[in-house]
PAZAPA-4460 file (N, C-alpha, C; in steps of 0.05 Angstrom, whole numbers, plus 32768, in hexadecimal, padded with zeros to 4 digits):
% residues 300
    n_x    n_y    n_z   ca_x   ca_y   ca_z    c_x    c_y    c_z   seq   type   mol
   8C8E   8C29   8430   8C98   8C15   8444   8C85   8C16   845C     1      X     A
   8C7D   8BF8   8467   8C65   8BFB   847E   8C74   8C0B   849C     2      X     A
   8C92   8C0E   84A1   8C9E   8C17   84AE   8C96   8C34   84B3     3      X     A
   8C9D   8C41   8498   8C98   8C56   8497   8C7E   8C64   849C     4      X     A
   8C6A   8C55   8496   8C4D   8C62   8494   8C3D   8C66   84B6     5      X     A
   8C54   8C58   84C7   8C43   8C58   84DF   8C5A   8C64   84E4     6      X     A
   8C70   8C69   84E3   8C88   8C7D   84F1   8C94   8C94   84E0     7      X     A
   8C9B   8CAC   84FB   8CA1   8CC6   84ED   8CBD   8CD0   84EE     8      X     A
   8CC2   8CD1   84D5   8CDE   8CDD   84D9   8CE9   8CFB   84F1     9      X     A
   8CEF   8CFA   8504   8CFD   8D11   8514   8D21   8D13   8518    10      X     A
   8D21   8D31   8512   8D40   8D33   851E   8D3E   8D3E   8538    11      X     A
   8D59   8D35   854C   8D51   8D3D   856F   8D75   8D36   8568    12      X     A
   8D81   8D59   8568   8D99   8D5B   8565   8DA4   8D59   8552    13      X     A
   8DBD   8D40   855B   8DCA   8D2E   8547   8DBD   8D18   8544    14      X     A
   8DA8   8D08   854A   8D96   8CF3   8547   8D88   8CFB   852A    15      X     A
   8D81   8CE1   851D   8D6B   8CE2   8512   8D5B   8CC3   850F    16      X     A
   8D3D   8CCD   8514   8D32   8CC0   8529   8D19   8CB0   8512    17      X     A
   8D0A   8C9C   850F   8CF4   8C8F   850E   8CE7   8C87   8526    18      X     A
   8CDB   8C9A   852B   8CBD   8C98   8543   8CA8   8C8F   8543    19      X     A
   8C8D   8C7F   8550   8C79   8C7B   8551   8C72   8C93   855B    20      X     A
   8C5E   8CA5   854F   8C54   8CBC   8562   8C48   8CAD   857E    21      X     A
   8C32   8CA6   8576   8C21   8C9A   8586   8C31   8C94   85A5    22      X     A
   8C4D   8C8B   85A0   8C57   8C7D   85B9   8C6F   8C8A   85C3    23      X     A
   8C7A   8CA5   85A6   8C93   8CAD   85B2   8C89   8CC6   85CF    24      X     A
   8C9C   8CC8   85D5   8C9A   8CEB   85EC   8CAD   8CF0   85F0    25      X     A
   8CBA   8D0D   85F6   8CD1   8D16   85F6   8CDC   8D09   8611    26      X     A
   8CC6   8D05   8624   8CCB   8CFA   8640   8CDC   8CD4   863B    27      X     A
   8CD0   8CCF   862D   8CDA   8CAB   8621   8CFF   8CB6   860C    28      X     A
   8CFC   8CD2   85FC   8D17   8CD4   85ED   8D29   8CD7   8601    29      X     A
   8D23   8CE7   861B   8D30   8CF3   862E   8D41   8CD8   863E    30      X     A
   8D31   8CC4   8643   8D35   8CAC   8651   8D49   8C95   8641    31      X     A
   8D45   8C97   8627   8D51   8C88   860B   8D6F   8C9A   860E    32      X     A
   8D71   8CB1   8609   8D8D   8CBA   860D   8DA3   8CB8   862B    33      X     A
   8D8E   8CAF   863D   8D99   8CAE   865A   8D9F   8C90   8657    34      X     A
   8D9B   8C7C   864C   8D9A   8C62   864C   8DB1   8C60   863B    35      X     A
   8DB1   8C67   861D   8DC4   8C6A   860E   8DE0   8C74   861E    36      X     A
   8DDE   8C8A   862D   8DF6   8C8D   863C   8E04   8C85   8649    37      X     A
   8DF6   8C79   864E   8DF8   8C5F   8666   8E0B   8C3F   8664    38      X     A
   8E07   8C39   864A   8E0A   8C25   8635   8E2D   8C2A   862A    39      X     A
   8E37   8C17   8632   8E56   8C1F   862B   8E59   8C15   8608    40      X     A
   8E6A   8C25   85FF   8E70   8C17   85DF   8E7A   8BFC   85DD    41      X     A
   8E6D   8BEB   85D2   8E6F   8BD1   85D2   8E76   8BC5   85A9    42      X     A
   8E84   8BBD   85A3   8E86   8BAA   8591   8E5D   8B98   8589    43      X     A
   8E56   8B90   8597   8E3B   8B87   8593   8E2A   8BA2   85A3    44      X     A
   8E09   8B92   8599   8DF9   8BA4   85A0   8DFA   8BA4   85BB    45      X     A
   8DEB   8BAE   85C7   8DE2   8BB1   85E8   8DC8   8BB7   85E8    46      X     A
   8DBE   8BA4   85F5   8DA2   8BAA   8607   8D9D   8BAE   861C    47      X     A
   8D8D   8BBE   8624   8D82   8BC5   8641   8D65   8BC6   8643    48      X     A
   8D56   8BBE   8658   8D31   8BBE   865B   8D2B   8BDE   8670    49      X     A
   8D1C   8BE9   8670   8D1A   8BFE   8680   8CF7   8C06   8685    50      X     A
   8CF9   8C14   8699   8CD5   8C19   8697   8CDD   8C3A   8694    51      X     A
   8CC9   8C51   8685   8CC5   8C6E   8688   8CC7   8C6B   86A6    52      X     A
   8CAA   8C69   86B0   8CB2   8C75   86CB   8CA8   8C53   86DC    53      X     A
   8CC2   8C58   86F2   8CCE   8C44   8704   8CB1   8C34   871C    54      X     A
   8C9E   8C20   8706   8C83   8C22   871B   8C79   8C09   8702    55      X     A
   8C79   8BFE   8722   8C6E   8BDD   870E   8C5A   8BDB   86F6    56      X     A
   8C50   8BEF   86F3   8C34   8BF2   86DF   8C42   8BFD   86CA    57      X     A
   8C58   8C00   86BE   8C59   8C18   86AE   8C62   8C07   869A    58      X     A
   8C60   8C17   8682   8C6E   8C09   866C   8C91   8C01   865F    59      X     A
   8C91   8BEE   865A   8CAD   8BDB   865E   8CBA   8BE0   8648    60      X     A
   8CD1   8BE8   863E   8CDF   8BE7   8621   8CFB   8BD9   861D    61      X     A
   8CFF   8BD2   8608   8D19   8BC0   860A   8D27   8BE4   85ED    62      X     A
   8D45   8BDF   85F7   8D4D   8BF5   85EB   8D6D   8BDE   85EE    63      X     A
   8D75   8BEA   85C9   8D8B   8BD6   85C0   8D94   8BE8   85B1    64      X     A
   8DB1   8BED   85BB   8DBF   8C00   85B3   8DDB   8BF3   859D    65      X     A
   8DDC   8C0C   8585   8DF1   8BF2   8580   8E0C   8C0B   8571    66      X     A
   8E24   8BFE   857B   8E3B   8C12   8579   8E48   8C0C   8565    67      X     A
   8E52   8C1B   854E   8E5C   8C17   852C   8E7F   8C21   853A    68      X     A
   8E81   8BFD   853E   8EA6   8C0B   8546   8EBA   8BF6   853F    69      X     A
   8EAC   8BE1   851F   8EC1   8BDD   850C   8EBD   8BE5   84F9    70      X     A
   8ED9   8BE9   84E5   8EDE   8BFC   84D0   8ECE   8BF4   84BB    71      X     A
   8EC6   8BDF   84BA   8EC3   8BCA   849F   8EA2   8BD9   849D    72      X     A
   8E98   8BCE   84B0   8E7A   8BCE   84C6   8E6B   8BF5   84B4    73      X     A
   8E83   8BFE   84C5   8E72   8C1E   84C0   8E81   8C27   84A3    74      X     A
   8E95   8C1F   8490   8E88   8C23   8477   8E72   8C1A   846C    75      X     A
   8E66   8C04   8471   8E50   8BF8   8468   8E39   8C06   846A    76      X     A
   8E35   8C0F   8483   8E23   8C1C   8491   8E27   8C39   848C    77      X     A
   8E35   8C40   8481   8E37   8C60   8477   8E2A   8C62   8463    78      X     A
   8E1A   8C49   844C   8E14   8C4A   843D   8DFA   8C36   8437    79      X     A
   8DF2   8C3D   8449   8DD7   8C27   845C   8DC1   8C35   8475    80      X     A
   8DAD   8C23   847B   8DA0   8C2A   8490   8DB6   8C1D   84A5    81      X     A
   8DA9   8C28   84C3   8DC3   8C15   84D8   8DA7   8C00   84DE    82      X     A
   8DC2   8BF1   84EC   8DA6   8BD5   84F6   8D99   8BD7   8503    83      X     A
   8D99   8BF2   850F   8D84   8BFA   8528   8D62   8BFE   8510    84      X     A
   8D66   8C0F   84F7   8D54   8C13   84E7   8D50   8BFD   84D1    85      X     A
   8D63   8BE8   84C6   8D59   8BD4   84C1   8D49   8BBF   84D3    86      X     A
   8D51   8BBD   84F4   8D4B   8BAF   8501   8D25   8BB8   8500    87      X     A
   8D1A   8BD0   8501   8D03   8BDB   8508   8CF3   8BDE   84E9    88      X     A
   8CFC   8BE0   84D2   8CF4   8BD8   84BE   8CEC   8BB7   84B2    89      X     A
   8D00   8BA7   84BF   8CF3   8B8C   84BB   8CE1   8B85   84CE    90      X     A
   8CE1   8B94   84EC   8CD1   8B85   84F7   8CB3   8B8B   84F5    91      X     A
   8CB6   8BA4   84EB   8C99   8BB3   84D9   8C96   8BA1   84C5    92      X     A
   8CA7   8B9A   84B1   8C94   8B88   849A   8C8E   8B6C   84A6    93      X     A
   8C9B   8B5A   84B7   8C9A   8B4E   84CB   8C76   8B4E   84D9    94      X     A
   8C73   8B5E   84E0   8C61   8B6A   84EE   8C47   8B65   84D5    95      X     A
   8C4A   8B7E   84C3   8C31   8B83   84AE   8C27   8B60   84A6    96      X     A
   8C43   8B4D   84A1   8C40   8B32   849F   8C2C   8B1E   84B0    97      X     A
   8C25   8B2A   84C4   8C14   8B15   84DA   8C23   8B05   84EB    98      X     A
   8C3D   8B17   84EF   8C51   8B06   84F6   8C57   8B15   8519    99      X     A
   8C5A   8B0B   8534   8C50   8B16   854B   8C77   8B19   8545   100      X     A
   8C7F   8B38   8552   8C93   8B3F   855D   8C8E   8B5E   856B   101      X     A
   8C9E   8B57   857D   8C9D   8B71   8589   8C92   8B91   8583   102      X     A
   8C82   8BA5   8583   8C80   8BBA   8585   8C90   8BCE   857E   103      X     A
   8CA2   8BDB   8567   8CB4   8BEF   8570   8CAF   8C03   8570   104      X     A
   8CB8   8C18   8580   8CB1   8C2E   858E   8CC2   8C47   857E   105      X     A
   8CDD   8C3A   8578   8CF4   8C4C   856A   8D0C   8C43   8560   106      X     A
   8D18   8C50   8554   8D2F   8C52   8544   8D38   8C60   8547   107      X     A
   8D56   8C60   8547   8D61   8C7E   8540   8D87   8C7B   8537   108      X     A
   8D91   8C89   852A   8DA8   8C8A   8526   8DC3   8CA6   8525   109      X     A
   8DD1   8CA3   852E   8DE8   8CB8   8533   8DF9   8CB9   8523   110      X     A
   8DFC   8CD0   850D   8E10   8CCB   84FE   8E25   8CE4   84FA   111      X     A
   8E37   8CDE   84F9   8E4C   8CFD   84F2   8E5E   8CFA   84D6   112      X     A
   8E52   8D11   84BA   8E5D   8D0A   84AA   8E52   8CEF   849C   113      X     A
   8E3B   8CEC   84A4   8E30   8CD3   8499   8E3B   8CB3   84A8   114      X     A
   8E51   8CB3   84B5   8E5B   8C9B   84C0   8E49   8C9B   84D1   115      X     A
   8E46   8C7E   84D9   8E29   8C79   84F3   8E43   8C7A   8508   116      X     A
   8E3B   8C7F   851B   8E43   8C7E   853A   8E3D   8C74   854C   117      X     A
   8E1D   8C6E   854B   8E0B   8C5A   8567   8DEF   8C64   8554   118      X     A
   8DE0   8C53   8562   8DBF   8C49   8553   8DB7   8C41   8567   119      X     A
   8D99   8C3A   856A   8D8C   8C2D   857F   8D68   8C2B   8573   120      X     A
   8D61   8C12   8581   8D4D   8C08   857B   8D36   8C02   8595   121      X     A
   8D1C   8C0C   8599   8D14   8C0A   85AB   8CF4   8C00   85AE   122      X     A
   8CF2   8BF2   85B8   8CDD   8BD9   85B5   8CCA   8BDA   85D2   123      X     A
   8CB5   8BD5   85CE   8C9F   8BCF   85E3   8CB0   8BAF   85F2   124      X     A
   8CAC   8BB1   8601   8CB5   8B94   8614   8C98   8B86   8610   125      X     A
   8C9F   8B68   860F   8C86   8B55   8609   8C87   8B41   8620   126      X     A
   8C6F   8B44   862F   8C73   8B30   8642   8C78   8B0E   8635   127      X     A
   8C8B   8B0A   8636   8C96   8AF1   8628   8CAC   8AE6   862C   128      X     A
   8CB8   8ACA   8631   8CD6   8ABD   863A   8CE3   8AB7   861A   129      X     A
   8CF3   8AB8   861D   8D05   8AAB   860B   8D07   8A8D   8602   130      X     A
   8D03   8A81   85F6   8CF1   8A73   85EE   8D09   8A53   8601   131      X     A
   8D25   8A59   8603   8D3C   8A4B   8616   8D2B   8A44   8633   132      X     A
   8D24   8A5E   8640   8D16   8A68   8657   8CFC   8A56   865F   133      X     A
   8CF3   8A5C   8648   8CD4   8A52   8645   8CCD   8A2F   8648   134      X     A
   8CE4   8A24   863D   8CEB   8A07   8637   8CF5   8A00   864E   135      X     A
   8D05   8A0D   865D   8D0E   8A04   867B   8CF8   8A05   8699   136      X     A
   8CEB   8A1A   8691   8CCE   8A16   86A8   8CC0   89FE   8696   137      X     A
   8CBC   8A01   867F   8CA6   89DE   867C   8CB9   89CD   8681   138      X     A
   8CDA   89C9   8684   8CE4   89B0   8688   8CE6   89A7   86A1   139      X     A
   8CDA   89BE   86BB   8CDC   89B9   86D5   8CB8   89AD   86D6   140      X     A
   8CAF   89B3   86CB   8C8D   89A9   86D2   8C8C   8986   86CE   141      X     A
   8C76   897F   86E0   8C6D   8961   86DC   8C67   8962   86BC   142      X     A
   8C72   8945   86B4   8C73   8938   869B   8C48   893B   8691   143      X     A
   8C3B   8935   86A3   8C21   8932   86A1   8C18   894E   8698   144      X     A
   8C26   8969   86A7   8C19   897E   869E   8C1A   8989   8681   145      X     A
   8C34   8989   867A   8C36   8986   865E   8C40   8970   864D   146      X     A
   8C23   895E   8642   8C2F   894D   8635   8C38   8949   861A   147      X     A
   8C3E   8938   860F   8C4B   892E   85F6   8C3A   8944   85E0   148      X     A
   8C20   893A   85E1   8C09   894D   85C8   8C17   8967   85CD   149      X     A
   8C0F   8971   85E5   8C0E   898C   85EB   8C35   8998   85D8   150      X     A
   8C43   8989   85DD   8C56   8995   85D9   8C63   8993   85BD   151      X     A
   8C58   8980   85B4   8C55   8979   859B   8C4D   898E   858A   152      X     A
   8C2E   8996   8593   8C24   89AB   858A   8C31   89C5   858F   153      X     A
   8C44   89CD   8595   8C51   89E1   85A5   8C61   89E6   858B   154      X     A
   8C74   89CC   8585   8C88   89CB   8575   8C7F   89D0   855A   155      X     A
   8C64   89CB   8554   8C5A   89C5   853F   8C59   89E7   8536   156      X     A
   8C4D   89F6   8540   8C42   8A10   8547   8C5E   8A22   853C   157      X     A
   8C6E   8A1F   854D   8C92   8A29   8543   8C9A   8A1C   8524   158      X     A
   8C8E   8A0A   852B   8C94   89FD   8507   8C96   8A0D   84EB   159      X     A
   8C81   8A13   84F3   8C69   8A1A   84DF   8C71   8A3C   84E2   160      X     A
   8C74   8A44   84F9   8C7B   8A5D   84F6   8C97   8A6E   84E7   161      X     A
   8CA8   8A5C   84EC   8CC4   8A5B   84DA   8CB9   8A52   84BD   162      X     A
   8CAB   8A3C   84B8   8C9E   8A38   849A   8C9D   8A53   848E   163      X     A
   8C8D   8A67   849D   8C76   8A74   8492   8C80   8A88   8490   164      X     A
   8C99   8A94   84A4   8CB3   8A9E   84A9   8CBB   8AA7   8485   165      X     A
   8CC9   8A8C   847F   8CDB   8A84   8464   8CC2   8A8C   8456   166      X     A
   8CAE   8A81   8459   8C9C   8A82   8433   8C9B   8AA0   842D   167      X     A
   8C99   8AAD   844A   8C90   8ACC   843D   8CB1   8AD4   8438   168      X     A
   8CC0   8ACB   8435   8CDF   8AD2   8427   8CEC   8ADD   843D   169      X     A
   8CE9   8ADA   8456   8CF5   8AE9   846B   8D0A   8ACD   8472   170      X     A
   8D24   8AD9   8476   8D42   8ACB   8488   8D45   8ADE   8496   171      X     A
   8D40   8ACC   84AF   8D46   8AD6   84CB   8D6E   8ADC   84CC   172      X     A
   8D70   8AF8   84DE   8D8B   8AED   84D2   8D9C   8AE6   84EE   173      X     A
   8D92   8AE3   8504   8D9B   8AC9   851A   8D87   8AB8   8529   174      X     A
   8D71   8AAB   851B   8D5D   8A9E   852A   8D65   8A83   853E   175      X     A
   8D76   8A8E   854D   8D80   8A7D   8567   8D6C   8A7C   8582   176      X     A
   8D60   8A6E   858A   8D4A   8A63   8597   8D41   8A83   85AF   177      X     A
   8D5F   8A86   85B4   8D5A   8AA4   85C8   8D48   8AC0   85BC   178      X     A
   8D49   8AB8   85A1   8D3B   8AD4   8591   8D17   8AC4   858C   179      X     A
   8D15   8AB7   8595   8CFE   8AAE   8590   8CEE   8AB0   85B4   180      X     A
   8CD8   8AC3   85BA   8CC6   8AC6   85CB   8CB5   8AB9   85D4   181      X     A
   8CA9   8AB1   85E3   8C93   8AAB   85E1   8C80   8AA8   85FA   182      X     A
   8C6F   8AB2   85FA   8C52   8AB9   8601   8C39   8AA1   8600   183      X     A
   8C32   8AA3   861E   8C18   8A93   8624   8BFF   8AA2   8629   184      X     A
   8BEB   8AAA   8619   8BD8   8AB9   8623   8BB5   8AAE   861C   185      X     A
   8BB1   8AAA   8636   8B91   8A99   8631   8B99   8A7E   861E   186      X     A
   8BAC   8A72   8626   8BA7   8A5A   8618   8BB5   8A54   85FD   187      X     A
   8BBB   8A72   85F2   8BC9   8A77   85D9   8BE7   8A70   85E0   188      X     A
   8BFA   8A65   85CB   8C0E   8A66   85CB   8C21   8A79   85B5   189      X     A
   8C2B   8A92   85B6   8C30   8AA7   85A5   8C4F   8AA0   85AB   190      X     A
   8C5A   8AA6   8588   8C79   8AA7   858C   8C7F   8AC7   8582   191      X     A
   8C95   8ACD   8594   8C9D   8AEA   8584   8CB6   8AE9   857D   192      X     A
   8CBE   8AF2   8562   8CD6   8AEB   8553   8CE6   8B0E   855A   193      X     A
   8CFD   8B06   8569   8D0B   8B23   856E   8D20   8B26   8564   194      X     A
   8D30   8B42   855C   8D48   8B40   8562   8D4F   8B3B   8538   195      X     A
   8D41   8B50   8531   8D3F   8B59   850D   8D5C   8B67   84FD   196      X     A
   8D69   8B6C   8508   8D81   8B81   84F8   8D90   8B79   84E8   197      X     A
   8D8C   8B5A   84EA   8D99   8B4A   84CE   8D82   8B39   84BF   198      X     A
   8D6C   8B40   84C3   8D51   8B32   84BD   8D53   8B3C   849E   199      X     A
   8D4C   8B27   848C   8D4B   8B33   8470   8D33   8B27   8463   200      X     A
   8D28   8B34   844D   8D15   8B22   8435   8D12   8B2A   841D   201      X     A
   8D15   8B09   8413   8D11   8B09   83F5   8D07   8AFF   83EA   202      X     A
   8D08   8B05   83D3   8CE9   8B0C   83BA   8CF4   8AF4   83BF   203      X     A
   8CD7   8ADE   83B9   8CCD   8ACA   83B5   8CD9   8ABC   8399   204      X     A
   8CDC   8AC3   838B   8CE7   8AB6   8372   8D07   8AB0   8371   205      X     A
   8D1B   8AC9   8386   8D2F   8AC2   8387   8D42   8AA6   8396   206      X     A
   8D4B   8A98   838E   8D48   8A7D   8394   8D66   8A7B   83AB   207      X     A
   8D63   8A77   83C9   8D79   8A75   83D2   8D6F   8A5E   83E3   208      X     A
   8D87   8A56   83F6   8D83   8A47   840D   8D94   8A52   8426   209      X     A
   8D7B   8A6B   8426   8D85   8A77   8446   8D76   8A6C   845D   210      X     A
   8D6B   8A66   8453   8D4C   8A59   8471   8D5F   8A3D   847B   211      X     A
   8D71   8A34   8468   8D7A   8A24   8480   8D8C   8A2B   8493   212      X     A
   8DA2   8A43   848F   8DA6   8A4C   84A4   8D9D   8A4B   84B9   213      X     A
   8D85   8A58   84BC   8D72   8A59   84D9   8D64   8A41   84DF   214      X     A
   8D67   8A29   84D1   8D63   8A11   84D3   8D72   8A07   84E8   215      X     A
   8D97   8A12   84E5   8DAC   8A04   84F4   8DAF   8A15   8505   216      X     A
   8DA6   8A2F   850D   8DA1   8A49   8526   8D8B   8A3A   8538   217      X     A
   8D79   8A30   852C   8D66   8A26   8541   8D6F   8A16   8550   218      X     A
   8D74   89F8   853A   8D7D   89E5   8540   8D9F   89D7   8554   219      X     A
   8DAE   89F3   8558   8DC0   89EC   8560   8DC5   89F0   857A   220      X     A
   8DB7   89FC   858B   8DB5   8A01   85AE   8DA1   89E4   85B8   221      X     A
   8DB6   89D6   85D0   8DA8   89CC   85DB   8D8D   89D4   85EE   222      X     A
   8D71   89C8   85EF   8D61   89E0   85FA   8D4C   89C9   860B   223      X     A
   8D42   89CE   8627   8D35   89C0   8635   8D1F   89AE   8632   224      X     A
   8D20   899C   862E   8D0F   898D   862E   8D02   8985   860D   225      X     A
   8D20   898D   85FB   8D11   8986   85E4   8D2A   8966   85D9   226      X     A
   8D14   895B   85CE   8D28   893F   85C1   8D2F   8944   85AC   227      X     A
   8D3B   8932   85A0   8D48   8924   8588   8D31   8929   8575   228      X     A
   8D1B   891C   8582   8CFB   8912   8570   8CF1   8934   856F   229      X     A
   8CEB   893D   8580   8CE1   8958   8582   8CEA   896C   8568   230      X     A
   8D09   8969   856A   8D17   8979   854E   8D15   8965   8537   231      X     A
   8D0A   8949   8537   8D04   8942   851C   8CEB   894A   8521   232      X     A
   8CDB   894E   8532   8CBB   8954   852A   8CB8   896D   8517   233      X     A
   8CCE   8985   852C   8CCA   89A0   8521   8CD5   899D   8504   234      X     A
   8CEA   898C   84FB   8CF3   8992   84DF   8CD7   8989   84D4   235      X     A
   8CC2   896E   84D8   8CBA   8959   84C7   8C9D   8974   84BD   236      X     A
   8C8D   8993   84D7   8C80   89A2   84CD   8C8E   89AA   84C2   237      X     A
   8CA9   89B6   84C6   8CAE   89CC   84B3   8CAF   89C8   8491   238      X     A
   8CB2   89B1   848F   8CB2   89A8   8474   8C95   899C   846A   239      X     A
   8C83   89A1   8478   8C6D   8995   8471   8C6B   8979   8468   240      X     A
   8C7B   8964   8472   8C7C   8940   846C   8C72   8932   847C   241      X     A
   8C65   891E   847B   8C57   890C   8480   8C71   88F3   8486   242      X     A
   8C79   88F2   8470   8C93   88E0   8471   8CAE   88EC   8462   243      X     A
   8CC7   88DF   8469   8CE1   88F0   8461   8CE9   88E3   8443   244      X     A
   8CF1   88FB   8434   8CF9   88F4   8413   8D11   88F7   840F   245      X     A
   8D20   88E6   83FF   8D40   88EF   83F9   8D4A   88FD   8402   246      X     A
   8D3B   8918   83F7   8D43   8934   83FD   8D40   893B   8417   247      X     A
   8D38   8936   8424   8D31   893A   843D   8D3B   8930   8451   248      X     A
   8D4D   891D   844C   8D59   890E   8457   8D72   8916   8455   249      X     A
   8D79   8922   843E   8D96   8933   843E   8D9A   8948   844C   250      X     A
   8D83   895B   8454   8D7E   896C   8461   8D87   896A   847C   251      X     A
   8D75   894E   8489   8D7D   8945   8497   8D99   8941   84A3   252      X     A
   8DA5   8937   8491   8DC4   8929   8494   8DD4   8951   8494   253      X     A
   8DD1   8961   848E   8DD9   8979   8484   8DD4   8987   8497   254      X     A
   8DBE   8987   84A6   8DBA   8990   84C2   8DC3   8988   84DE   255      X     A
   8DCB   896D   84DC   8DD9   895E   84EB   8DFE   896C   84E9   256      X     A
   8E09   8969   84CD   8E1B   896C   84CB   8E28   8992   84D9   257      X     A
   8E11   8998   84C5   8E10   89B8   84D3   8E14   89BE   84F2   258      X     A
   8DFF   89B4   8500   8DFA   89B7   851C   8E14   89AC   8524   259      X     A
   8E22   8999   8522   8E35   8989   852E   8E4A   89A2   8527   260      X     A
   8E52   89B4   850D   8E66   89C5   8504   8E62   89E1   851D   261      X     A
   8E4C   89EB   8518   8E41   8A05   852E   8E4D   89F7   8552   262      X     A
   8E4B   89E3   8558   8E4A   89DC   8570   8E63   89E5   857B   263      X     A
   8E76   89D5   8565   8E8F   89CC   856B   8E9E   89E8   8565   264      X     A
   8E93   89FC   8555   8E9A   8A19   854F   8E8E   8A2E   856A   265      X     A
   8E83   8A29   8569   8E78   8A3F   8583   8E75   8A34   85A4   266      X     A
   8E77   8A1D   85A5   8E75   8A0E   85BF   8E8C   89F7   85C5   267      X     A
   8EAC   89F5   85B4   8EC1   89E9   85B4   8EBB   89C6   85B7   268      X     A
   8E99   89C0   85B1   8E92   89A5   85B8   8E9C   898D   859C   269      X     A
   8EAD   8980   85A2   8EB2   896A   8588   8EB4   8952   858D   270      X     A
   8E98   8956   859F   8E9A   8931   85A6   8E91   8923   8589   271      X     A
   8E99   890E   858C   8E8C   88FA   857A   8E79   88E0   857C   272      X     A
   8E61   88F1   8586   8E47   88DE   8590   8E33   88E0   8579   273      X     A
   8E23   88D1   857F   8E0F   88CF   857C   8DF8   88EA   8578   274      X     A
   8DEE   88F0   856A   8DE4   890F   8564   8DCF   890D   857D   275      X     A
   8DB5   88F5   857E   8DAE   88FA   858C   8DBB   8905   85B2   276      X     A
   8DCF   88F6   85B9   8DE1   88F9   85CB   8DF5   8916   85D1   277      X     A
   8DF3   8923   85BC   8DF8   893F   85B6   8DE8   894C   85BC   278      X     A
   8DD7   8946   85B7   8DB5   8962   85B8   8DAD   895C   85CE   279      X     A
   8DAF   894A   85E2   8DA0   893F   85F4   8DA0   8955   8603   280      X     A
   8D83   895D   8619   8D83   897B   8628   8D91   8974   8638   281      X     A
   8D8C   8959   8648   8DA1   895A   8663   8DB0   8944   8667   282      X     A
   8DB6   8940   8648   8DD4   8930   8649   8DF3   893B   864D   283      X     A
   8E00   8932   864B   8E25   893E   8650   8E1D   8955   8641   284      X     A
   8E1A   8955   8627   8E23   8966   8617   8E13   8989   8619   285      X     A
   8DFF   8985   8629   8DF0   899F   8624   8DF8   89B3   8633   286      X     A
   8E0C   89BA   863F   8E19   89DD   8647   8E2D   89DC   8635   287      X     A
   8E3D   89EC   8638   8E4F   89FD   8620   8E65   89F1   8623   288      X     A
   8E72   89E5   8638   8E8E   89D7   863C   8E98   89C4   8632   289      X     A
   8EAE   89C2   861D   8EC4   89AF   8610   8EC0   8994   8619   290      X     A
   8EB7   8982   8609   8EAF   896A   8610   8EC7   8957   85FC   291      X     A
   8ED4   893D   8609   8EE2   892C   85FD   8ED4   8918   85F9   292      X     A
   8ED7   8909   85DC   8EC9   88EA   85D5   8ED1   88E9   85C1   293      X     A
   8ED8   88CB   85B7   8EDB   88C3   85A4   8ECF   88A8   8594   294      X     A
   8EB5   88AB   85A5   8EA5   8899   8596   8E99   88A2   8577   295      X     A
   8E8E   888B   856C   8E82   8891   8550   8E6E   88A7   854B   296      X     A
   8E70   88B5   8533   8E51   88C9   852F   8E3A   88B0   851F   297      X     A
   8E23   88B5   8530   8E12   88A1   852E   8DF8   88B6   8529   298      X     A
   8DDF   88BB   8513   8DCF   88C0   8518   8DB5   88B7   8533   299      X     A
   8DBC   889D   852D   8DA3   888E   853E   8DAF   8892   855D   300      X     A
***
């Protein structure tokens, strides 16, 4: 496993640990258990950013802690890696892939009797916004500075990266716009895919349709400055078309119907507009608040 070959198994107590030598120190474990303590037991994971030592130059780590405190949850995981060590195993094969994500530094898990108890995952910080973040500073800039090409090409770039994502058999397992990074450096535009503990892949021959999941994860947050046309552009690379086929057109209608199901499930929204009028960045519909209508559902 490429995980393994650059990280060392250590026990430190009741821990047992997957380290980078190169990057661990007892001084960084010392700091990881003070942070961990810190961190109240939570139902979801928890993250926190921290520097070793407190001095603008120093090095930055994101540390995501995660607490096994349903029943269902930690039988599973009694008989499993925890997501802290799946999370750092995919992002290694992730990684060996040519695929830009985060750095990880460590792993580690707590177990008594074999039941997990708490895990944690700990990552180099990447100078990079959230890709929500990132879309709201270009939606405050003059129209001239970034234009249509430019952003086109932007979308195109993400396209292709989710493409390339799926071909090598990888399902993301929440690719919601927030887990997606991204980085401007000399001109380059780099995305970093974060946030692995449900990240899976499969053999190539096995035939599913998980990639559209993260089709309707992308697609379902309203996000700054992107249109109607923009999310047909990004579908029209991801599929590699020139023009739309039957099939593709069902897709279409399936992603629409989807996105409209997630909305109204996680954001209480059941208007009945117009999809474009739905997605719009800074129409009615784009914060989280219960919206009334009873007009028609209209693609166009």
């Amino acid at each position: 496993m490429g995980a393994r070959s650059r990280f060392e198994f250590r026990r430190e107590g009741s821990w047992n640990l997957l380290v980078s030598p190169e990057s661990w120190s007892q001084d960084l474990w010392e700091e990881v258990l003070s942070q961990i303590k810190r961190i109240a037991p939570s139902g979801h994971p928890q993250t926190t950013r921290f520097r070793l030592d407190q001095v603008v130059s120093a090095e930055e780590y994101y540390l995501k802690v995660y607490h096994d405190l349903d029943l269902w949850t930690g039988l599973k995981d009694a008989l499993r890696d925890s997501k802290a060590l799946r999370a750092l195993k995919q992002g290694e094969a992730l990684r060996c892939r040519g695929f830009d994500v985060p750095l990880a530094v460590a792993a580690g898990e707590k177990r008594q009797f074999g039941w997990l108890q708490k895990a944690f995952l700990l990552t180099r910080a990447v100078k990079a916004l959230p890709l929500p973040d990132f879309l709201r500073e270009q939606a405050c800039m003059p129209a001239r500075v970034i234009g249509m090409r430019i952003k086109r090409e932007r979308v195109k770039k993400l396209a292709l990266e989710v493409r390339r994502l799926h071909q090598d058999g990888f399902v993301h397992g929440d690719l919601i716009p927030s887990n997606i990074m991204v980085q401007t450096d000399a001109g380059r535009f780099i995305f970093y895919i974060i946030d692995h503990d449900r990240t899976r892949r499969y053999p190539r021959w096995v035939p599913h349709q998980l990639w559209k999941r993260n089709l309707v994860q992308l697609n379902r947050m309203v996000l700054p400055g992107i249109s109607l046309q923009d999310r047909m552009w990004f579908l029209k690379c991801y599929l590699g078309k020139k023009s739309w086929e039957k099939r593709d057109r069902r897709l279409i209608r399936w992603l629409e119907w989807k996105t409209r199901k997630r909305r109204q499930e996680c954001e209480r929204i059941q208007a009945q507009v117009s999809f474009r009028e739905l997605m719009r960045w800074n129409g009615p519909f784009s914060g989280s608040a219960p919206q009334k209508d009873n007009r028609l559902i209209q693609w166009h």
